[in-house]
GULO-419374 format. One line per field, with one value per residue (C-alpha): residue in one letter; residue number from 1; x, y, z. Coordinates in steps of 0.1 Angstrom, whole numbers, plus 5000, padded with zeros to 4 digits. Layout:
N
type c(A ...)
seq c(NUM ...)
c1 c(X ...)
c2 c(Y ...)
c3 c(Z ...)
! end
This chain:
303
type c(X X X X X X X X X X X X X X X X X X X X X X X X X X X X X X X X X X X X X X X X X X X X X X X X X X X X X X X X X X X X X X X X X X X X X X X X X X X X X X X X X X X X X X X X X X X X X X X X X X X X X X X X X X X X X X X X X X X X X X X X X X X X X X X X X X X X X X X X X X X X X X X X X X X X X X X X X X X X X X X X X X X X X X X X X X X X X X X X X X X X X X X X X X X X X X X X X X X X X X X X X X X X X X X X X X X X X X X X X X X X X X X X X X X X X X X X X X X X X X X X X X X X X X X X X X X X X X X X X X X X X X X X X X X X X X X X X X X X X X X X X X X X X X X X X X X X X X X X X X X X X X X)
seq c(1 2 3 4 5 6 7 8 9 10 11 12 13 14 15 16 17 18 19 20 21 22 23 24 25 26 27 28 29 30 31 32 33 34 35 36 37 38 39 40 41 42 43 44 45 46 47 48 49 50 51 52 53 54 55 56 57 58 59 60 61 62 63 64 65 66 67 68 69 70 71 72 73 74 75 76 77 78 79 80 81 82 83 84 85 86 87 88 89 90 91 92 93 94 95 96 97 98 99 100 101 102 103 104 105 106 107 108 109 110 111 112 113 114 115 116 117 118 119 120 121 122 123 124 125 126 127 128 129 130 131 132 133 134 135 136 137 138 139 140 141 142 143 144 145 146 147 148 149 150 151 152 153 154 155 156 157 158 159 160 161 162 163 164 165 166 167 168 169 170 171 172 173 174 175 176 177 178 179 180 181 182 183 184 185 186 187 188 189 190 191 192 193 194 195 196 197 198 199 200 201 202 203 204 205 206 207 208 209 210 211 212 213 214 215 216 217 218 219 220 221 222 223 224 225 226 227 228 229 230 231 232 233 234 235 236 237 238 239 240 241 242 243 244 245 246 247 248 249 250 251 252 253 254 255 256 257 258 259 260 261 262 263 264 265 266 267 268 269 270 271 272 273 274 275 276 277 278 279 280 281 282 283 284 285 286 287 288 289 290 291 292 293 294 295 296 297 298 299 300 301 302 303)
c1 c(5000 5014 5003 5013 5023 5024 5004 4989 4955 4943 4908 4906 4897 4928 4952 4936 4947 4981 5011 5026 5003 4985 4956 4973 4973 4931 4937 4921 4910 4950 4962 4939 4950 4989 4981 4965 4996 5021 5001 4994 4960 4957 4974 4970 4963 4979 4980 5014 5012 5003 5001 4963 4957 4969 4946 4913 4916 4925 4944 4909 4890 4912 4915 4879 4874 4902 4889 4849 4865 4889 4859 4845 4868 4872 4830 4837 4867 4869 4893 4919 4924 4932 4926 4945 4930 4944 4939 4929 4960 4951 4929 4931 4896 4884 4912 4903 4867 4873 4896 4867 4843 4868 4874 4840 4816 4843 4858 4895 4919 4947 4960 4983 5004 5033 5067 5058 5034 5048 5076 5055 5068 5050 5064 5042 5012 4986 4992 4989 4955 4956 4984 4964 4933 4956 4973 4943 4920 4952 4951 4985 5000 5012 5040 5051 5078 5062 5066 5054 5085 5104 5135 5164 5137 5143 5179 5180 5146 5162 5137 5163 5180 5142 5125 5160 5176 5150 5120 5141 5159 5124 5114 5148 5139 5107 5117 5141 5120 5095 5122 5138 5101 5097 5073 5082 5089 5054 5037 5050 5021 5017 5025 5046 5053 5078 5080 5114 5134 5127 5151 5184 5175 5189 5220 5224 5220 5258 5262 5230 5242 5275 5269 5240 5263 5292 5268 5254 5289 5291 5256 5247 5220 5190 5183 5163 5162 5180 5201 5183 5184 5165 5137 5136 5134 5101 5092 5082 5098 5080 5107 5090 5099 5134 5158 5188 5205 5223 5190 5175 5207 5204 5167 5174 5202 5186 5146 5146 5122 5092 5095 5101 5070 5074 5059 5057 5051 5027 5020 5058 5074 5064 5088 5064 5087 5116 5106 5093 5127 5148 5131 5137 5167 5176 5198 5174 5146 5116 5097 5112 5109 5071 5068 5080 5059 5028 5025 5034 5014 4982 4992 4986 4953 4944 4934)
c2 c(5000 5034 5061 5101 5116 5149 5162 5196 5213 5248 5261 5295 5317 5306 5312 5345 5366 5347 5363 5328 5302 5297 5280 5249 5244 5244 5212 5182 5166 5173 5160 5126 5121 5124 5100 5073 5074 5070 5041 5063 5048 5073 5109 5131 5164 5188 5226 5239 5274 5305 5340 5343 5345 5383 5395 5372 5383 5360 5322 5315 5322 5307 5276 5271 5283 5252 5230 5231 5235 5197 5181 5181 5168 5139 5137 5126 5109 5092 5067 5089 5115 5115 5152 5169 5202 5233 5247 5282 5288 5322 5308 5285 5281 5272 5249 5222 5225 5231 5196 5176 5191 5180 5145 5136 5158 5164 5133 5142 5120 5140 5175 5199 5226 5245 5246 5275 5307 5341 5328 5309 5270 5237 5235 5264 5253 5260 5231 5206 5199 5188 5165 5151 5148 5135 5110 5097 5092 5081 5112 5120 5153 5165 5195 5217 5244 5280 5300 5328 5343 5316 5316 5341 5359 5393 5390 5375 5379 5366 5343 5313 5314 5319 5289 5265 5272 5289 5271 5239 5252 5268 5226 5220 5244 5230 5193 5207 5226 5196 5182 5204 5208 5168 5169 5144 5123 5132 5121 5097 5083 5114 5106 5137 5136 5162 5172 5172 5146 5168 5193 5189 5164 5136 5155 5167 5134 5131 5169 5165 5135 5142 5178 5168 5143 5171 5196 5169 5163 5196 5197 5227 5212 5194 5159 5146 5115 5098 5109 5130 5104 5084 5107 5116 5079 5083 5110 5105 5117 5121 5127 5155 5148 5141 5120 5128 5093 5109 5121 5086 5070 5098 5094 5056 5051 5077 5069 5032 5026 5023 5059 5072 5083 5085 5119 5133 5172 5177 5203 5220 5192 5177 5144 5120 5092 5102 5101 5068 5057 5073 5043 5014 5022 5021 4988 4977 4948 4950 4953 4979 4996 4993 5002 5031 5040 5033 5004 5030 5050 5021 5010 5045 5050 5015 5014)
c3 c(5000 4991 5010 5012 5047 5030 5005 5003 4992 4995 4993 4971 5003 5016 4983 4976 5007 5002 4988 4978 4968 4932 4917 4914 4955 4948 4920 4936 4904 4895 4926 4920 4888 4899 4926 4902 4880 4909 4923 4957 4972 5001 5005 5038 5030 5055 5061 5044 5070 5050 5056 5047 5086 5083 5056 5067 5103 5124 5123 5137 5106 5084 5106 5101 5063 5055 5077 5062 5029 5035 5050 5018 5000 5029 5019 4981 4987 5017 5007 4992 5015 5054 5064 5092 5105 5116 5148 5158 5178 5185 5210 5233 5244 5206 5203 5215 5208 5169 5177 5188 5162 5131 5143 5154 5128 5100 5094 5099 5114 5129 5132 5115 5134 5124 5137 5154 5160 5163 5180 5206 5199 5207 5241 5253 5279 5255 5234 5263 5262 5225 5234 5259 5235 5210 5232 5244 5211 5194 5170 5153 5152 5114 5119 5090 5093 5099 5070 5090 5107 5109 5131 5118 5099 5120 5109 5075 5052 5016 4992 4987 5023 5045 5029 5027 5062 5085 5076 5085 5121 5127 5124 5143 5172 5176 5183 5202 5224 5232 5246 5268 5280 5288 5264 5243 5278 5292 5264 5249 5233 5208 5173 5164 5125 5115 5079 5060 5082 5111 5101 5116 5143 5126 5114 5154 5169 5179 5188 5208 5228 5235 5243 5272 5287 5290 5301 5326 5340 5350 5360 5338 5322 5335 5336 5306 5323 5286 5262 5237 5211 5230 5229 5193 5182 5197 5167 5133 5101 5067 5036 5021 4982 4997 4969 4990 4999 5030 5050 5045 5059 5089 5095 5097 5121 5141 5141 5125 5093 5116 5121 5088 5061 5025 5013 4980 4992 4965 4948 4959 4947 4922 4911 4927 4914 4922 4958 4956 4940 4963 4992 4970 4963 4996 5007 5034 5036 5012 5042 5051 5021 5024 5058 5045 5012 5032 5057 5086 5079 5074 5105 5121 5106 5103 5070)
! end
């Protein structure tokens, strides 16, 4: 089974107070027909963060616009797309009612967050309840890097070096800060799926661990209770398009392939097969190979 842990679709309302996004974000009859040729039974459609929030009002109102707009999509095809809704960050209150009213009226299956909010990172209190709702219905957490400010914006704002170093640290900062915040050790039972390999993490593994032990020595840092690796073996990863042999090779000495997604990050990237070639390619086990393109992720969702 072939399945897509990152896909994306935008509803017009959304695209039109956007300065990035174009028609072809809104192209679900496109994005079927891409899928039948690549052999992909089941895509999950998550929220890519755009700026839209800033002309529409509020992340609120734009939370709720792509939500109602996805849940018809989930309506016609309910065996091709897993929808993961956005959240009104902006507040807290709604959040976790808008949560319960996706999942149990809308048909979605999981959530999509971003890296980060205005600076404000997944480790702030506010989130805790959704972890707990998530943890507890079994509800995975989609996380894409904020596009929105990312970190380094206030010092650096060029169009190549935002999107291919701060979106990704903005991604690194945020795993990062989950676990300095015993997040990721509190709730273990949250199925955190990063976009683009996590980041860094993978690349950091070795800096990470040997720098807490030195630190620990001198007892400068707190105690995590495990290395760090330990912790982000726990996370999942989805490839995001990736054909890069070296962030596979990363990814699986650091997470395993049971924690690793294929995604195609359609419609940004668009060599569907290429992605797919870049996994079985890879020198490990046919099984692992298809844990990979998709049994993971049928696991997770039990399809």
């Amino acid at each position: 089974m072939l399945v897509d842990a990152h896909s994306h679709w935008l509803p017009d309302e959304i695209i039109s107070n956007s300065h990035f996004f174009h028609k072809g974000w809104a192209d679900i009859e496109g994005q079927l027909k891409v899928m039948d040729q690549a052999g992909i039974d089941t895509a999950v459609l998550s929220y890519p963060t755009t700026d839209a929030h800033l002309k529409i009002g509020s992340i609120s109102a734009a939370a709720h616009i792509y939500n109602d707009n996805v849940a018809r999509i989930l309506k016609a095809h309910p065996k091709k797309f897993i929808g993961a809704a956005v959240l009104p960050v902006d507040n807290s209150i709604d959040m976790l009612e808008e949560l319960k009213r996706v999942i149990n009226e809308l048909g979605f299956k999981a959530v999509s967050l971003a890296s980060s909010y205005n600076g404000i990172y997944l480790d702030d209190k506010m989130f805790l309840p959704i972890y707990k709702e998530a943890e507890e219905k079994d509800i995975p957490i989609f996380v894409h890097s904020q596009i929105v400010n990312p970190i380094g914006f206030e010092r650096v704002k060029d169009p190549l070096l935002t999107p291919v170093i701060e979106y990704v640290f903005d991604t690194t900062i945020s795993v990062g800060k989950l676990l300095m915040a015993d997040i990721l050790r509190q709730h273990p039972k949250v199925k955190f799926i990063f976009a683009h390999f996590g980041g860094a993490i993978c690349y950091l593994k070795q800096r990470f661990d040997a720098t807490y032990q030195m630190l620990r020595g001198m007892n400068f840092v707190k105690d995590l209770q495990a290395l760090p690796s330990d912790y982000f073996k726990n996370i999942y990863v989805d490839t995001s398009g990736d054909t890069t042999k070296a962030n596979f090779l990363l990814s699986l000495e650091l997470m395993g392939p049971k924690h690793i997604l294929w995604g195609s990050d359609w419609p940004a990237k668009q060599d569907v097969a290429g992605g797919i070639k870049a996994v079985k390619d890879l020198d490990i086990s046919e099984s692992d190979k298809e844990n990979i393109l998709g049994g993971n992720l049928a696991k997770m969702f039990a399809l």
